[in-house]
C-alpha positions in Angstrom: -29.2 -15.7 9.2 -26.7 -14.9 6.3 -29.5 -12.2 5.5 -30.0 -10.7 8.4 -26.7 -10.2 8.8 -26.4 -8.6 5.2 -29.1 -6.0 5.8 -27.2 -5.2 9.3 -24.2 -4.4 7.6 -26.0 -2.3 5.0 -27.8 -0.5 7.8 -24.4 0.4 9.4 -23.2 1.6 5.7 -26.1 3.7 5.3 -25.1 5.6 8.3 -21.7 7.0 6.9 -21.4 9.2 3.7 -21.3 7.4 0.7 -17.8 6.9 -0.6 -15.9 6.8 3.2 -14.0 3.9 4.2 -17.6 2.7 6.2 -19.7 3.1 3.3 -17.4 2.7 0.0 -19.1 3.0 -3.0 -20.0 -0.3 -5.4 -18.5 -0.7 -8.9 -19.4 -3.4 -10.6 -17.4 -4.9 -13.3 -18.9 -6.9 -16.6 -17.7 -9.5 -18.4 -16.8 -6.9 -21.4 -14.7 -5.5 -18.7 -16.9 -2.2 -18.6 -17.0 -0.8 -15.4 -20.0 0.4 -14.1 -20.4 3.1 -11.0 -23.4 2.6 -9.2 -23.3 6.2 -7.4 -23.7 8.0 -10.1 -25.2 5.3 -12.6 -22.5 5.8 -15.5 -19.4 3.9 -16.8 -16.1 4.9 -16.0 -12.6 3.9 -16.7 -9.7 3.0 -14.9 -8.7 6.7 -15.0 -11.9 7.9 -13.0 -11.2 5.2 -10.6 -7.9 6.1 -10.3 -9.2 9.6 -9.8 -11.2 8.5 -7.3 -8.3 7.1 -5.3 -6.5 10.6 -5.3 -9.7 12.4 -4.0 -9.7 9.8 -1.3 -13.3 8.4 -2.7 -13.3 4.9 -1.5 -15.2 2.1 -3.6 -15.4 -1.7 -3.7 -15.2 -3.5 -7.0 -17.5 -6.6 -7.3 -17.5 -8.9 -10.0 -21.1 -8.4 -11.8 -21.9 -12.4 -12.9 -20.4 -14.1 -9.3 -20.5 -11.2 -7.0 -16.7 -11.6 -6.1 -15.3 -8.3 -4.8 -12.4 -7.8 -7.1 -10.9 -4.7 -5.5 -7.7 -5.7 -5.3 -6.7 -7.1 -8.7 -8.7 -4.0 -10.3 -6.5 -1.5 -8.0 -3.2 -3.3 -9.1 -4.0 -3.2 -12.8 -4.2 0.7 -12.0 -0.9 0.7 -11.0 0.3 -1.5 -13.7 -1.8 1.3 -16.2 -0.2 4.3 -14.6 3.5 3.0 -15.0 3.0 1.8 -18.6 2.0 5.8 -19.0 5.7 6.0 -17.9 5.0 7.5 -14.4 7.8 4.4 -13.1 7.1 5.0 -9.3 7.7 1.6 -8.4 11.9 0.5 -8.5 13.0 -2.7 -10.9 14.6 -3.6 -7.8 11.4 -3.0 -5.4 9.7 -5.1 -7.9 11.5 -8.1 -7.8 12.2 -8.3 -4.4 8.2 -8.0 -3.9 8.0 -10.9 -6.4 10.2 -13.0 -4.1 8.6 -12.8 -0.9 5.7 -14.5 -2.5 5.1 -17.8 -1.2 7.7 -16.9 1.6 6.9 -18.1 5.2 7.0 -14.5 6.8 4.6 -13.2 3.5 2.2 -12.7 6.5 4.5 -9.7 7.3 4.9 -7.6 4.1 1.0 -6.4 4.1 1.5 -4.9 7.6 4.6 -3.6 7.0 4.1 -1.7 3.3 1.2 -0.4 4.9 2.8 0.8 8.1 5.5 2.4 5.6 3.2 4.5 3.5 1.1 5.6 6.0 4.9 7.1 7.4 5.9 8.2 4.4 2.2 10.1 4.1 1.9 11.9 6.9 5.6 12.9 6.4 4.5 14.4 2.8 1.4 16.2 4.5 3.9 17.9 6.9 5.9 18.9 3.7 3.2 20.4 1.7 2.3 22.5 4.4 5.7 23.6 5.5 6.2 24.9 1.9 2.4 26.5 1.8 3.2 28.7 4.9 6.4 29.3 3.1 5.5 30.1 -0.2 2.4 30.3 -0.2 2.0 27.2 -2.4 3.4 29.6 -5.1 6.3 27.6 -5.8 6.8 23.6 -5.8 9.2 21.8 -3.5 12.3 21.6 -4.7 13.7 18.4 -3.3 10.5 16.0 -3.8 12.6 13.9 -6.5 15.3 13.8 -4.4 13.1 12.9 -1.4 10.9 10.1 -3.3 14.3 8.8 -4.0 15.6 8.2 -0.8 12.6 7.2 0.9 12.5 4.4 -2.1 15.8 3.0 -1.3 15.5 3.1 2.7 12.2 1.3 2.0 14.2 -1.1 -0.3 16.3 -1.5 2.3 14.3 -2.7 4.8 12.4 -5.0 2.4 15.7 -7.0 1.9 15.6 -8.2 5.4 12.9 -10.7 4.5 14.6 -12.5 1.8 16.7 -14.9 4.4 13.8 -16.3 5.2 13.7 -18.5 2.1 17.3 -19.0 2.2 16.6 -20.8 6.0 14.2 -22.7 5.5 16.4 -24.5 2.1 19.0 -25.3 4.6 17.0 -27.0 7.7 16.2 -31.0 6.0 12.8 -30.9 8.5 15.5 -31.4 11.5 14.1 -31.0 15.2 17.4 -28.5 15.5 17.0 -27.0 12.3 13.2 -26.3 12.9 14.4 -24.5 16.4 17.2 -22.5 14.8 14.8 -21.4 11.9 13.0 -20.4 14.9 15.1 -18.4 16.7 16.1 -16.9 13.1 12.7 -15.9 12.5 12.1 -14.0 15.9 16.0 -12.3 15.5 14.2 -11.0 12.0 11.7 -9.6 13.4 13.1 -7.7 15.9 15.6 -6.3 13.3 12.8 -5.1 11.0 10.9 -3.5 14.3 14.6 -1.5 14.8 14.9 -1.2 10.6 11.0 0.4 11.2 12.1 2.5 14.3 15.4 3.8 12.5 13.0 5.0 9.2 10.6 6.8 11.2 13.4 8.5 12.4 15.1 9.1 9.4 11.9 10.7 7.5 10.9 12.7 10.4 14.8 13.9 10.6 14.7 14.9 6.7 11.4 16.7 7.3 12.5 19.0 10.2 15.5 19.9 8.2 13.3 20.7 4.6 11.5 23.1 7.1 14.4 24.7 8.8 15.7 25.7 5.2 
């Protein structure tokens, strides 16, 4: 059944173009750490793959011996490559307050919410790049983009400190029938705050794009 299933799913991937989202392509990774790219039958590094991300070429990582996909821990220890280059995209501060919402009851949240954020912050940088294209021509970079990645950064920091109460109730409740209700009522407050906190970004990035493209 397992099988059928399988071969179902590879028939559905066969249909899109290798490399989409539908169809990503397999890179398979070796016990010597080697990995290997089965498109195009060669080695690459952590460099092509992160190449790959930037050309929007989507691939899935599998462990070679146990078949584990192993996307995820492969695409953070391009991140972790990339910032010991000294790119430092990621804020000391962003960091640890990411590290503490580990094991937090509302963890379920962050996922959905950092990708809600980028997705916002990259549509917003699309609109950019093609303001200052019509403008310049794309002979000239945009001034501000420093300025820009810095205060997106700290509203997004802003937001993410919203979550940290969460720990900070659930110290304080000793398992009570009350306590339970008021971390409940806590929790949905929190919510709604991050949905306004969300609402308020939006507005904020779309406000600092119309005015990069008035000047």
């Amino acid at each position: 059944m397992a099988g059928k299933a399988k071969q179902g799913a590879q028939a559905r991937n066969d249909a899109a173009p290798l490399g989409s989202d539908d169809n990503p392509i397999t890179i398979k990774k070796y016990a010597n750490r080697r990995l290997y790219n089965t498109a195009t039958s060669s080695y690459v590094t952590l460099d092509h793959l992160c190449q790959m991300v930037k050309d929007d070429v989507a691939f899935a990582v599998y462990d070679a011996k146990s078949g584990e996909e192993i996307t995820r821990p492969v695409l953070t220890q391009i991140i972790v490559e990339e910032e010991a280059k000294g790119a430092n995209l990621l804020p000391v501060n962003f960091l640890r307050q990411l590290i503490s919402l580990y094991g937090d009851s509302m963890q379920w949240v962050v996922p959905r919410y950092l990708e809600h954020m980028m997705d916002i912050f990259s549509a917003n940088q699309d609109r950019m790049r093609k303001s200052m294209q019509d403008t310049f021509g794309g002979m000239f970079p945009f001034p501000d983009v420093e300025a820009m990645n810095k205060q997106n950064m700290a509203l997004f920091e802003q937001t993410l400190k919203m979550f940290t109460p969460f720990g900070g109730a659930e110290e304080g409740g000793e398992g009570s029938g009350e306590g339970a209700a008021d971390n409940g009522e806590a929790d949905a407050e929190q919510l709604a705050a991050l949905k306004r906190q969300l609402d308020l970004l939006q507005r904020q990035l779309e406000t600092l794009t119309s005015d990069k493209t008035k000047d």
